[in-house]
One Martini backbone bead per residue (centre of mass of N, CA, C, O) as a GRO file, in nm:
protein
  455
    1UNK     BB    1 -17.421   8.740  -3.637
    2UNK     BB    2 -17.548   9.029  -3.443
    3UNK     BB    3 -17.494   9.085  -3.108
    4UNK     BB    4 -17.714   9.212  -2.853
    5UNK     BB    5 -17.716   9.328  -2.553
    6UNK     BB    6 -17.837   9.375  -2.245
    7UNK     BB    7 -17.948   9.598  -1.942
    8UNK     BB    8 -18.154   9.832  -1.981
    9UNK     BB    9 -17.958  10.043  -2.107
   10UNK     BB   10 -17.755  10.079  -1.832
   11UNK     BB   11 -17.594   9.796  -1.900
   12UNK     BB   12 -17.305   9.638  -2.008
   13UNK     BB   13 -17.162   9.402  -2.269
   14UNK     BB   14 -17.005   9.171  -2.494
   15UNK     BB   15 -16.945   8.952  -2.311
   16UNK     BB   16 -17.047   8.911  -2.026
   17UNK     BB   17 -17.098   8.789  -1.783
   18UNK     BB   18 -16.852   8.487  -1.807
   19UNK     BB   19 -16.829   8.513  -2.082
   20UNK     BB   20 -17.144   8.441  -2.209
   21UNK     BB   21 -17.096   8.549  -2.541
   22UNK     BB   22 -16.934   8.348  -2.641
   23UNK     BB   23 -16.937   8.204  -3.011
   24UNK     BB   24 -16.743   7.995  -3.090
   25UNK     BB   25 -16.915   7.766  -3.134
   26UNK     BB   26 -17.033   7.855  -3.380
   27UNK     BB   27 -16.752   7.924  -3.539
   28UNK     BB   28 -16.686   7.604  -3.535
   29UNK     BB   29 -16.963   7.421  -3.602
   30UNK     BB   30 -17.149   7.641  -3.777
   31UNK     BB   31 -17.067   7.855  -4.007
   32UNK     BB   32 -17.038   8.122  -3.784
   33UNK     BB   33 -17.053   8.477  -3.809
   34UNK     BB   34 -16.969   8.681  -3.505
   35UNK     BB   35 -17.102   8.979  -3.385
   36UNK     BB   36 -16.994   9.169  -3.136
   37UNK     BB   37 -17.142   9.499  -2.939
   38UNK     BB   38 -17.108   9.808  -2.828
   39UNK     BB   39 -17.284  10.072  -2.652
   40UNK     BB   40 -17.418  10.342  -2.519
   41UNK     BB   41 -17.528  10.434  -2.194
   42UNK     BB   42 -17.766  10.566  -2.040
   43UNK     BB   43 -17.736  10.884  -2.078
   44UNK     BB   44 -17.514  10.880  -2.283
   45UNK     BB   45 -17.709  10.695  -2.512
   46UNK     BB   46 -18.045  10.865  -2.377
   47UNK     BB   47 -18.047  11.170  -2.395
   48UNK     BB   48 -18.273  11.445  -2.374
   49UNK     BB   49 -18.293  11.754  -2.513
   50UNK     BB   50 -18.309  12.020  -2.693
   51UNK     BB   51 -18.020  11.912  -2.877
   52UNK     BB   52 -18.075  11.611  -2.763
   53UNK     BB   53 -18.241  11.320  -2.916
   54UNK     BB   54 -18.120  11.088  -2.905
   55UNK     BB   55 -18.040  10.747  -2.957
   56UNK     BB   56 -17.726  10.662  -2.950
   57UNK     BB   57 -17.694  10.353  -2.864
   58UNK     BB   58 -17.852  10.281  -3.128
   59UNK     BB   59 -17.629  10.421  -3.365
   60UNK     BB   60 -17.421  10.224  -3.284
   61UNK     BB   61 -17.508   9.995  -3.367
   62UNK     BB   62 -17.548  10.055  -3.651
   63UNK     BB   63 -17.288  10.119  -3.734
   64UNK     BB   64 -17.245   9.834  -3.712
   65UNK     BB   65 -17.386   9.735  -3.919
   66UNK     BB   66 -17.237   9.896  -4.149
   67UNK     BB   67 -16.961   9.739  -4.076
   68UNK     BB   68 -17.069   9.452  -4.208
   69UNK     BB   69 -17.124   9.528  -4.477
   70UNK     BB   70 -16.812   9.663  -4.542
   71UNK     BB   71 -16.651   9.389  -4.394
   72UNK     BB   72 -16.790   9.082  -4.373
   73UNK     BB   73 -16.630   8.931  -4.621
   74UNK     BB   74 -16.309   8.910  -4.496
   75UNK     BB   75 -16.504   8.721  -4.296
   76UNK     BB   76 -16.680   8.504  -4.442
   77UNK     BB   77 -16.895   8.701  -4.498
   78UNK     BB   78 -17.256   8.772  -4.519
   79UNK     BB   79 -17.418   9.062  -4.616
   80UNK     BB   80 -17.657   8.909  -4.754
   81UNK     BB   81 -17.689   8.768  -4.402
   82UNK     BB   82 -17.802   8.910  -4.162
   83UNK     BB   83 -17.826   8.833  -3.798
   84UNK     BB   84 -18.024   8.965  -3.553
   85UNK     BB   85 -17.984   8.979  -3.190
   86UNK     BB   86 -18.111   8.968  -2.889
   87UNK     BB   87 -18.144   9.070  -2.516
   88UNK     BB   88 -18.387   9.289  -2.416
   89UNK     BB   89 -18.294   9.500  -2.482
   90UNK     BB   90 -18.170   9.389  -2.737
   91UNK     BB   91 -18.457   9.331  -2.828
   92UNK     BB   92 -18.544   9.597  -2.850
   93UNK     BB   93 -18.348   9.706  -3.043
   94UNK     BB   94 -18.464   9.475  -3.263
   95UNK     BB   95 -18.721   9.659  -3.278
   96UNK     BB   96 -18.614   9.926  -3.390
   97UNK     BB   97 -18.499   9.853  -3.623
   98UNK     BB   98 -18.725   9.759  -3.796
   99UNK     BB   99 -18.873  10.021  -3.762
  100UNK     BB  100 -18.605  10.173  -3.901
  101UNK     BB  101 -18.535  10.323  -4.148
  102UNK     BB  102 -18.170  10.370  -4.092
  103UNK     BB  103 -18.203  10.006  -4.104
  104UNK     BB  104 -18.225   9.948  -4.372
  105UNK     BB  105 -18.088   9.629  -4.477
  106UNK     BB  106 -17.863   9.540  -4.278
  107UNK     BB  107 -18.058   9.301  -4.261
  108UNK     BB  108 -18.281   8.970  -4.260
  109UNK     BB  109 -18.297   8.885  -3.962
  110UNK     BB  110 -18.431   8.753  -3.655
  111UNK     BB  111 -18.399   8.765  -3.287
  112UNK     BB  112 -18.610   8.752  -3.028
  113UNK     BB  113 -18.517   8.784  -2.667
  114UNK     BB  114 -18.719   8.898  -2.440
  115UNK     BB  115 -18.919   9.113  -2.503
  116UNK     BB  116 -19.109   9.411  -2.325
  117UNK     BB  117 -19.359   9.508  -2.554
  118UNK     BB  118 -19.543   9.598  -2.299
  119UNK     BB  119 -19.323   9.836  -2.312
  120UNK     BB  120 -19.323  10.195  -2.362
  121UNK     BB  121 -19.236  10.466  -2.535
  122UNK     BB  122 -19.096  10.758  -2.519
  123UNK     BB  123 -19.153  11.089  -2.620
  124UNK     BB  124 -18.907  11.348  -2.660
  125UNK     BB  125 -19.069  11.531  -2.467
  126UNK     BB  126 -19.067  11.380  -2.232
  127UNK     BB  127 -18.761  11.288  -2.181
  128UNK     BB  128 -18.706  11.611  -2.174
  129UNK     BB  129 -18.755  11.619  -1.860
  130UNK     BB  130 -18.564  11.466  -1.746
  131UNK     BB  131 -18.316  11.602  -1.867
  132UNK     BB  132 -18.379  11.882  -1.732
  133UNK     BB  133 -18.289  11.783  -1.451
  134UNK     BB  134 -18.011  11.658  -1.502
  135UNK     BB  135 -17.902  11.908  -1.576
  136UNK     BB  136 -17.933  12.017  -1.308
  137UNK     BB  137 -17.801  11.796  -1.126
  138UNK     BB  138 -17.517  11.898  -1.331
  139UNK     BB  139 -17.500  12.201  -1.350
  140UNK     BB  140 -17.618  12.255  -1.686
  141UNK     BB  141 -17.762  12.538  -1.674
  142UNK     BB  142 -17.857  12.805  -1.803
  143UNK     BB  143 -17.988  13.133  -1.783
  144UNK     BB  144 -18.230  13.035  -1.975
  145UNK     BB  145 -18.304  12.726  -1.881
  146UNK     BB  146 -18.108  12.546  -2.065
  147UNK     BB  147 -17.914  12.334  -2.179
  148UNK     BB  148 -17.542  12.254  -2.184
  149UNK     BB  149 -17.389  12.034  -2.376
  150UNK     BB  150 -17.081  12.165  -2.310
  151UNK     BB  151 -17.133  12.066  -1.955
  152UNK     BB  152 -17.176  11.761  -2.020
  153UNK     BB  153 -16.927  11.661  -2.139
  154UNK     BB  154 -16.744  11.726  -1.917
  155UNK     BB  155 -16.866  11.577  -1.696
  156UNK     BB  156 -16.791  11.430  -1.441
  157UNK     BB  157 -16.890  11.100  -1.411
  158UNK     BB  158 -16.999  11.125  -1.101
  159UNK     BB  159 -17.168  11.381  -1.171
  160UNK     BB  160 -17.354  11.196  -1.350
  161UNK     BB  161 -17.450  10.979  -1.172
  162UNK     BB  162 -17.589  11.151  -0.992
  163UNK     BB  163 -17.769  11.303  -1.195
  164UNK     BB  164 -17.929  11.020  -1.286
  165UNK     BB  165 -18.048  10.940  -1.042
  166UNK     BB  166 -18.203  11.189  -0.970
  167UNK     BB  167 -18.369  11.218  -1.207
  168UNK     BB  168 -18.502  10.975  -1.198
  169UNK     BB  169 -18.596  10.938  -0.895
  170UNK     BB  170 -18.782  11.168  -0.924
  171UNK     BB  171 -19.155  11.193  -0.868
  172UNK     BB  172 -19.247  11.420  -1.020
  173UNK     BB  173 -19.097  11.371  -1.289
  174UNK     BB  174 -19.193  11.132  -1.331
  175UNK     BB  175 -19.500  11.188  -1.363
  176UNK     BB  176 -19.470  11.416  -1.599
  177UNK     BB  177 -19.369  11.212  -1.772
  178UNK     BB  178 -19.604  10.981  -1.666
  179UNK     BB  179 -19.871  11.028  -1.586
  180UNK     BB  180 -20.080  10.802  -1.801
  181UNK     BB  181 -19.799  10.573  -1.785
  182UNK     BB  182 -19.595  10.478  -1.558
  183UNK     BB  183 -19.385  10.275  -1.689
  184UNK     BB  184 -19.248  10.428  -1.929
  185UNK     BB  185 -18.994  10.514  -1.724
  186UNK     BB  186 -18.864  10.241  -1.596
  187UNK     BB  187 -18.568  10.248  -1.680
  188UNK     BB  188 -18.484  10.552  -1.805
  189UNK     BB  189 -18.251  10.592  -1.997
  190UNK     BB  190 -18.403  10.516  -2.310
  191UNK     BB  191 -18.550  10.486  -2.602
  192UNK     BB  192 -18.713  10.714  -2.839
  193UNK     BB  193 -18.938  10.893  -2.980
  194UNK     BB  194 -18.900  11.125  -3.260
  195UNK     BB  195 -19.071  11.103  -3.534
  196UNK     BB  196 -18.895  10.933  -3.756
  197UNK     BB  197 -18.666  10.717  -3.687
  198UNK     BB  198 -18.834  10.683  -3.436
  199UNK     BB  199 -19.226  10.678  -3.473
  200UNK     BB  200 -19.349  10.424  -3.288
  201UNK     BB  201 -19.485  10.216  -3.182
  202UNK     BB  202 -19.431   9.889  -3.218
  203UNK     BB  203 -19.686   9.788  -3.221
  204UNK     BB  204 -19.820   9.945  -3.413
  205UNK     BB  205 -19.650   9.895  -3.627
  206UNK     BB  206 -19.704   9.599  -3.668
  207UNK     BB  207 -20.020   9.680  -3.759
  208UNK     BB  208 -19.929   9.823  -3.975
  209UNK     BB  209 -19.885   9.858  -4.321
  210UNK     BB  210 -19.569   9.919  -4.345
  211UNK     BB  211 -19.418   9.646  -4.215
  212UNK     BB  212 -19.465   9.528  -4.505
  213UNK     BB  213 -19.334   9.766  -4.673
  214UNK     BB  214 -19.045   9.725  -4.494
  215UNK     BB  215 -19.088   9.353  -4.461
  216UNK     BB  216 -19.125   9.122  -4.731
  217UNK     BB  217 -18.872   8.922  -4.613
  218UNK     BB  218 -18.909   8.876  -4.329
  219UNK     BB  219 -18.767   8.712  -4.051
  220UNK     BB  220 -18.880   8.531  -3.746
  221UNK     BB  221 -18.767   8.523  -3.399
  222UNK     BB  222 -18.966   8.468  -3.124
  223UNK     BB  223 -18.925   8.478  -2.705
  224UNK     BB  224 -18.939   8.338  -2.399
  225UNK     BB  225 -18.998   8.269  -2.073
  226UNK     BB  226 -19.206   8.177  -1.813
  227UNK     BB  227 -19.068   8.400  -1.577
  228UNK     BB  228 -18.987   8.718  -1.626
  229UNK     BB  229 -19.087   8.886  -1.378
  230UNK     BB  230 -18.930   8.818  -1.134
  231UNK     BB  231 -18.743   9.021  -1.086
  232UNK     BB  232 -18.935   9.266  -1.085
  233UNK     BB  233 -19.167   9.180  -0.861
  234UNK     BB  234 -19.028   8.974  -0.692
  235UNK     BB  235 -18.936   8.906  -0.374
  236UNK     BB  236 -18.663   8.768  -0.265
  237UNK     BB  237 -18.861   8.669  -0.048
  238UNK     BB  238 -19.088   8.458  -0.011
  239UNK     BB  239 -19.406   8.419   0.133
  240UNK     BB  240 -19.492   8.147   0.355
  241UNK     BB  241 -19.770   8.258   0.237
  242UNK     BB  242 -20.033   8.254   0.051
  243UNK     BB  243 -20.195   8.472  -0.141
  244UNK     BB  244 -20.482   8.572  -0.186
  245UNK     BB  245 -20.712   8.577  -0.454
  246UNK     BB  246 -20.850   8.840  -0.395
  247UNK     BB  247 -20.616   9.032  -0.421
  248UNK     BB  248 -20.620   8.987  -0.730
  249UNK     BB  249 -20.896   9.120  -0.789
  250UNK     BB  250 -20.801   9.396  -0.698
  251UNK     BB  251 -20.562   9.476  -0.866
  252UNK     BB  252 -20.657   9.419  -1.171
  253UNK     BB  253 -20.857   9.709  -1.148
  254UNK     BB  254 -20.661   9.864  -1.125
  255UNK     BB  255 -20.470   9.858  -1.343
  256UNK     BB  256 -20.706   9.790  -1.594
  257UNK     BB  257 -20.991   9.797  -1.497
  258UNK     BB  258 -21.278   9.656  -1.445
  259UNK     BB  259 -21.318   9.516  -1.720
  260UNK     BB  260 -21.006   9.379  -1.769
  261UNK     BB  261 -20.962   9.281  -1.498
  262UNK     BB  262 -21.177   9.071  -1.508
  263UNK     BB  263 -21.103   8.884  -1.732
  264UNK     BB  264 -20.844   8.826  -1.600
  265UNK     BB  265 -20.924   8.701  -1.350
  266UNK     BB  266 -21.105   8.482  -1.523
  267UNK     BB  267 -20.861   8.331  -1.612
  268UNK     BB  268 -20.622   8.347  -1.346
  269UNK     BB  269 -20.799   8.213  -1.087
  270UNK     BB  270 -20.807   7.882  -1.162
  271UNK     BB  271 -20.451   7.870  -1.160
  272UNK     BB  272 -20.434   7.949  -0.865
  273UNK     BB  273 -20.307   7.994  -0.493
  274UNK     BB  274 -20.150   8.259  -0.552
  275UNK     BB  275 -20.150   8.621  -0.624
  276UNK     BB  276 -19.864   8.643  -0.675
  277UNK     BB  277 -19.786   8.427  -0.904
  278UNK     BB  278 -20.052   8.557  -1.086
  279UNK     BB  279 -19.926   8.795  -1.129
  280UNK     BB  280 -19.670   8.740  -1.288
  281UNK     BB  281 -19.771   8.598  -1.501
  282UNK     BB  282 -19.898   8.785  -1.606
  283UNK     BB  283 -19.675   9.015  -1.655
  284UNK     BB  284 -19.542   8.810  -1.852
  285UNK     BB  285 -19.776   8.804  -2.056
  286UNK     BB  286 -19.794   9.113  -2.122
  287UNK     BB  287 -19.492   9.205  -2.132
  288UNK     BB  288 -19.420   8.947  -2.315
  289UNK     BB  289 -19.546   8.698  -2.466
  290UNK     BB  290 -19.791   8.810  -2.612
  291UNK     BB  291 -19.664   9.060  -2.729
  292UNK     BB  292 -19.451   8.924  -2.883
  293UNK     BB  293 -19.624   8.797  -3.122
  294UNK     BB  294 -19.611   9.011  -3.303
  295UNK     BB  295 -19.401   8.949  -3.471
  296UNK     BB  296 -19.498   8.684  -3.593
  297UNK     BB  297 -19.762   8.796  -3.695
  298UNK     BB  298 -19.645   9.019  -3.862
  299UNK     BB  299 -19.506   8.792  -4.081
  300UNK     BB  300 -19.727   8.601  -4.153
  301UNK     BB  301 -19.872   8.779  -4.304
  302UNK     BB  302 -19.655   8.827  -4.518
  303UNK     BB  303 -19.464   8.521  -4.516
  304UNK     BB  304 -19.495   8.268  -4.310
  305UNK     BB  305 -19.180   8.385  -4.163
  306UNK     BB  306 -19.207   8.231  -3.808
  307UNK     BB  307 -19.123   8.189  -3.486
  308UNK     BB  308 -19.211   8.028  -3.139
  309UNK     BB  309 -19.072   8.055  -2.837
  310UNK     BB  310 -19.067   7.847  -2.509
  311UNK     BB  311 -18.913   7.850  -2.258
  312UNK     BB  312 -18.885   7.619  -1.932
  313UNK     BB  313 -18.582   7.548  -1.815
  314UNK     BB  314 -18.480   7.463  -1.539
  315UNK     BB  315 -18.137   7.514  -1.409
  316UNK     BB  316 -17.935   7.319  -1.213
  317UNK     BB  317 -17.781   7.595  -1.074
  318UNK     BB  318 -17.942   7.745  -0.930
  319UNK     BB  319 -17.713   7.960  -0.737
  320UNK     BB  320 -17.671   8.174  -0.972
  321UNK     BB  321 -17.908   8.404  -0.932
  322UNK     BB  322 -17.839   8.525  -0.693
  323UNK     BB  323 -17.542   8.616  -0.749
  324UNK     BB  324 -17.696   8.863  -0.920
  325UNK     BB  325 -17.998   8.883  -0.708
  326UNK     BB  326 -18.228   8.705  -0.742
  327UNK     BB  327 -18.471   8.577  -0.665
  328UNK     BB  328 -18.560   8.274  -0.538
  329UNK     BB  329 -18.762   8.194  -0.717
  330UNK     BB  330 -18.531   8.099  -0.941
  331UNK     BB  331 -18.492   7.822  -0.871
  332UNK     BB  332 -18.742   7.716  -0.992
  333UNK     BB  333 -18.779   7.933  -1.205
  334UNK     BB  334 -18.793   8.130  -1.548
  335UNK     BB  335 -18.606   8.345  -1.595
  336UNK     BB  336 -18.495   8.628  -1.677
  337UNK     BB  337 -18.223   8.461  -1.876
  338UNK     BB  338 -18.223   8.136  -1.873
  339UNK     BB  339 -18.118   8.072  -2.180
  340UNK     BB  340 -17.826   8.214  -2.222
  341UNK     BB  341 -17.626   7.974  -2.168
  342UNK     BB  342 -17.750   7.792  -2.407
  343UNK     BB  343 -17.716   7.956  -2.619
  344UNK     BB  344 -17.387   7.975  -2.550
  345UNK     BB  345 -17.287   7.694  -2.472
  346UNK     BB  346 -17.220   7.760  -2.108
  347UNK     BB  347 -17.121   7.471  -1.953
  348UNK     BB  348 -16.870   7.655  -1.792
  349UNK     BB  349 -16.802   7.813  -1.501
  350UNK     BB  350 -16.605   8.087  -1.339
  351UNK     BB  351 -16.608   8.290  -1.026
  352UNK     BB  352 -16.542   8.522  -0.762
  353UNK     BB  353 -16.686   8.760  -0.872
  354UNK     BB  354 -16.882   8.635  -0.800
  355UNK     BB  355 -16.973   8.348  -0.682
  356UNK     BB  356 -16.897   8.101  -0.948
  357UNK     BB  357 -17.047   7.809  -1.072
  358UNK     BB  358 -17.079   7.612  -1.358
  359UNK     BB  359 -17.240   7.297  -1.443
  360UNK     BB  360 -17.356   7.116  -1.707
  361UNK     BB  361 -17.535   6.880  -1.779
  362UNK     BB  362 -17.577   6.599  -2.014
  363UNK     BB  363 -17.872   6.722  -2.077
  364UNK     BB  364 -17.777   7.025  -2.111
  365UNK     BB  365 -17.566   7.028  -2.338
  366UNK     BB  366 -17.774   6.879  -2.547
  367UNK     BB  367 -17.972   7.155  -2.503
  368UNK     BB  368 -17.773   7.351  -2.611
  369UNK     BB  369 -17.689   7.215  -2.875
  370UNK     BB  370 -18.006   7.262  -2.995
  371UNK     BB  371 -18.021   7.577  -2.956
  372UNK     BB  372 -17.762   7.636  -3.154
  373UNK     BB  373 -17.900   7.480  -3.408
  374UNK     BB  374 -18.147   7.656  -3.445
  375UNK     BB  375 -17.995   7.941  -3.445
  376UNK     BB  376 -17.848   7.861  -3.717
  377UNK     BB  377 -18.006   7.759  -3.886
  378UNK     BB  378 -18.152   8.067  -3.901
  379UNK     BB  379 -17.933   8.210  -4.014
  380UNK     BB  380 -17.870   8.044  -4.287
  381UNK     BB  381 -18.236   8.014  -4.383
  382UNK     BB  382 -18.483   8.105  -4.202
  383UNK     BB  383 -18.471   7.814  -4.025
  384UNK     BB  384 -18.459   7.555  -3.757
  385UNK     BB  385 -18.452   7.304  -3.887
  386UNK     BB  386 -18.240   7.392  -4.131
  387UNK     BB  387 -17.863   7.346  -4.175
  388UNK     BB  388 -17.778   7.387  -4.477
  389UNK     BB  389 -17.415   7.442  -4.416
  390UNK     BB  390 -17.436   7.293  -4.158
  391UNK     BB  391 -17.426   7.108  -3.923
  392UNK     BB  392 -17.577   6.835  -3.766
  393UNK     BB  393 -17.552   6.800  -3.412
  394UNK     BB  394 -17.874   6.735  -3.344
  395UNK     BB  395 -18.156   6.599  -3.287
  396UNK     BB  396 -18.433   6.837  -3.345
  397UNK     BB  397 -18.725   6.904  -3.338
  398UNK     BB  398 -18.974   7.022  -3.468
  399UNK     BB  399 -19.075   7.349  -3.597
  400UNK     BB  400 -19.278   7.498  -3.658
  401UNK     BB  401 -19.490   7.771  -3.786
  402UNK     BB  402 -19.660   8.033  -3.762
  403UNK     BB  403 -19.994   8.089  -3.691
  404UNK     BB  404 -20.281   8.261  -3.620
  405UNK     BB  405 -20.482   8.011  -3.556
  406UNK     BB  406 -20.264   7.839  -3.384
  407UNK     BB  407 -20.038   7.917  -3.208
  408UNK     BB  408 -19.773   7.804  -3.225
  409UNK     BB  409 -19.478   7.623  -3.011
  410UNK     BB  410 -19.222   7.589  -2.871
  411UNK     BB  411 -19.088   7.358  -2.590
  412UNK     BB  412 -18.850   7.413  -2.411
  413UNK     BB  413 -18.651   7.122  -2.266
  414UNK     BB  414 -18.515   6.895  -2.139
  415UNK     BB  415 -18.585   6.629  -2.289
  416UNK     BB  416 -18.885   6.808  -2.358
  417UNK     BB  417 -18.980   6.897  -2.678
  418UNK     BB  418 -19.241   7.112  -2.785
  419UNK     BB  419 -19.587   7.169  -2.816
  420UNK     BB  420 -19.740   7.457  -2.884
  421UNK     BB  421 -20.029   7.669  -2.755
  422UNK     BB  422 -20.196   8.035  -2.747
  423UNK     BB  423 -20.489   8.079  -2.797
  424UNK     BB  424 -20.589   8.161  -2.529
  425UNK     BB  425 -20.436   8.341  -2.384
  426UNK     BB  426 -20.374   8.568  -2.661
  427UNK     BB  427 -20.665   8.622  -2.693
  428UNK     BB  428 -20.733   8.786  -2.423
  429UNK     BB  429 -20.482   8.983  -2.448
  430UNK     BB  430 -20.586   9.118  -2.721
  431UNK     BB  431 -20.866   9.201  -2.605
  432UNK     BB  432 -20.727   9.389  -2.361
  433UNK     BB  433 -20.456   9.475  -2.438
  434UNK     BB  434 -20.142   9.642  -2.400
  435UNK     BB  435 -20.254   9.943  -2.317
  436UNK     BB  436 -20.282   9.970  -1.939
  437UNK     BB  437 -20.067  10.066  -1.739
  438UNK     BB  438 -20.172  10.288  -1.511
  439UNK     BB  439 -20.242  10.521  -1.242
  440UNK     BB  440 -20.241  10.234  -1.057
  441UNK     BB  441 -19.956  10.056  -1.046
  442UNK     BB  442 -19.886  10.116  -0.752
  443UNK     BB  443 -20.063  10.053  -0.565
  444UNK     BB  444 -20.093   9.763  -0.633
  445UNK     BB  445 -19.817   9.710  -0.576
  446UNK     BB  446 -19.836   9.762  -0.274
  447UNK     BB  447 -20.047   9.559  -0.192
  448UNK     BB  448 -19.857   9.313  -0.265
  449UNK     BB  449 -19.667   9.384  -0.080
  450UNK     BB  450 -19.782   9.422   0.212
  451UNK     BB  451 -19.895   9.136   0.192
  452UNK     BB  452 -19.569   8.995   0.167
  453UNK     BB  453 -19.531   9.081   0.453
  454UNK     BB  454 -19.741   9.004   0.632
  455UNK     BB  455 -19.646   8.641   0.534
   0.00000   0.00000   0.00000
């Protein structure tokens, strides 16, 4: 199993905050070889100009890909077994992975945790409009008013900090480069599109005849969290009443167009008595949960080996999402990441900056092994049901397969692992499609902030 971590292509390491990514769990009571690897970022890792295509910290994962073929039987591992996972950034990178030729052959399986696959990649002619700024903010344009690579190579890290953020937040460049779909630019530096390697947007990708041609043989397993969106959209401290669901009315048509508007808004106002939450659940569900299914979907058309959960669990641990930024509604909430201390068994962790204890419930630990089963299953097999050369180490629910007309997943939750469906939800946003966040995203989120100050 190959851990790629997230961070929106920004930050991260291999160990990641609490070294919540140890996975000795794994490697002693599962009989899996576990590696994780580091790979450069913003930046460093997706910087496009005339001369440099970007997509350098893609490249780096698939070297360590490349290096798992050529040495992973000496640990005994089998490299024609190799399940590549990773969460966020990470799950978008495995999500390149499976569309580039250049890494083909390299993996036999995926876990996709928390993709938001319903946000697009920038081309790099676009890429390349932030690059070029960049360098003029890093004094690294030449005469001819192009980037000079060996100027950006030697500069101070402290200058490259300046002329990134610089560069990301000018509002100028940002609308040249993202102007008819805001959100695509929303990352900063992350990876693009260059008509060859990483040839096209992911959904198309999926819904194309390729996908079967390019892995007639692949499993997948992927999945969301409940509330995904609450780190991006809600703020610090919700507002103390709730917001009129007339203002969802309003955003909806406004980011969506009218008609699309429309259908959300009657899918999503009668399940709902506050316009924040509405809209949350909303991003939640078309930039991560039902576009996320779209691997699941296009796997089971080719060979009906793929897997759909919902993370469901609010964590005991309330305290710990503050100190890392996240708004308060995570403290109840099942937020962006709120998976990850399960899948890695991390039962216990201290930590003095930020301060946190994490001690999971007796119940939560045998849920965090519950799905440590699931995954390692799903490694040895490409099933999670079934334990293969591994122990089974806790009795854990059937999990169906993905099929497209019943749109089965499993629901994760201490003590509550069920099934459900999503043909109502994801058959709406089907219809609505996916390719929708347009120039009116940034109006509608203000409406809704001026809303959320006022109350």
């Amino acid at each position: 199993m190959v851990w790629i971590y997230g961070g929106g292509f920004q930050e991260g390491m291999a160990e990641g905050p609490l070294e919540i990514y140890d996975a000795s769990y794994y490697a002693s009571v599962h009989q899996v070889v576990v590696v994780s690897l580091n790979y450069r970022l913003g930046v460093y890792g997706f910087l496009v100009t005339d001369e440099i295509r970007g997509n350098m910290g893609i490249l780096d994962q698939r070297l360590a890909l490349q290096w798992v073929q050529s040495n992973i039987a000496k640990f005994s591992g089998d490299p024609k077994r190799v399940t590549i996972f990773g969460e966020s950034a990470g799950a978008m990178s495995v999500g390149l992975h499976i569309m580039s030729p250049g890494s083909r052959g390299l993996f036999k399986q995926a876990i996709i945790q928390s993709n938001p696959v319903g946000l697009r990649y920038m081309t790099a002619d676009r890429a390349a409009i932030v690059g070029r700024e960049f360098c003029r903010q890093a004094q690294c344009l030449n005469a001819a008013g192009q980037c000079d690579t060996k100027c950006i190579q030697l500069a101070d890290p402290e200058v490259v900090a300046h002329a990134s953020k610089a560069a990301t937040g000018n509002l100028t460049v940002y609308w040249e480069a993202n102007h008819d779909h805001l959100l695509d630019g929303i990352l900063g530096f992350k990876p693009t599109l260059d008509g060859d390697d990483f040839p096209m947007q992911i959904l198309d990708y999926l819904s194309s005849p390729r996908f079967a041609q390019d892995h007639p043989d692949i499993r997948v397993m992927v999945g969301s969290t409940s509330d995904e969106a609450v780190p991006f959209v809600a703020p610090k401290k919700m507002p103390d009443k709730p917001l009129p669901m007339s203002l969802y009315s309003i955003v909806m048509p406004l980011m969506l167009g009218a008609e699309r508007g429309t259908t959300v808004s009657l899918y999503y106002t009668p399940k709902y008595k506050d316009a924040l939450l509405a809209f949350i659940q909303t991003m939640t569900d078309l930039l991560f949960r039902c576009s996320s299914h779209h691997f699941a979907a296009a796997t089971a058309l080719v060979n009906g080996n793929s897997y759909v959960y919902h993370y469901a669990h609010v964590f005991s641990q309330t305290q710990l999402w503050q100190n890392f930024g996240f708004p308060e509604l995570c403290e109840k909430a099942v937020c962006h990441t709120a998976e990850l201390p399960f899948v890695f068994y991390k039962t216990n962790a201290t930590s003095v900056n930020p301060p946190v204890t994490v001690q999971m419930t007796p119940e939560e630990q045998k849920f965090s092994r519950q799905i440590v089963q699931y995954w390692a299953n799903f490694a040895h097999t490409g099933n999670p049901n079934y334990p293969g050369s591994a122990p089974t180490v806790e009795d854990t629910p059937f999990w169906p397969k993905y099929d497209n007309s019943t749109r089965q997943n499993i629901r994760l939750e201490a003590g509550n692992i069920t099934t459900e469906d999503t043909v109502a939800l994801c058959s709406m946003w089907d219809k609505v499609g996916y390719n929708v966040l347009v120039s009116n995203a940034r109006r509608a989120m203000r409406l809704l902030e001026a809303a959320s100050l006022k109350h």
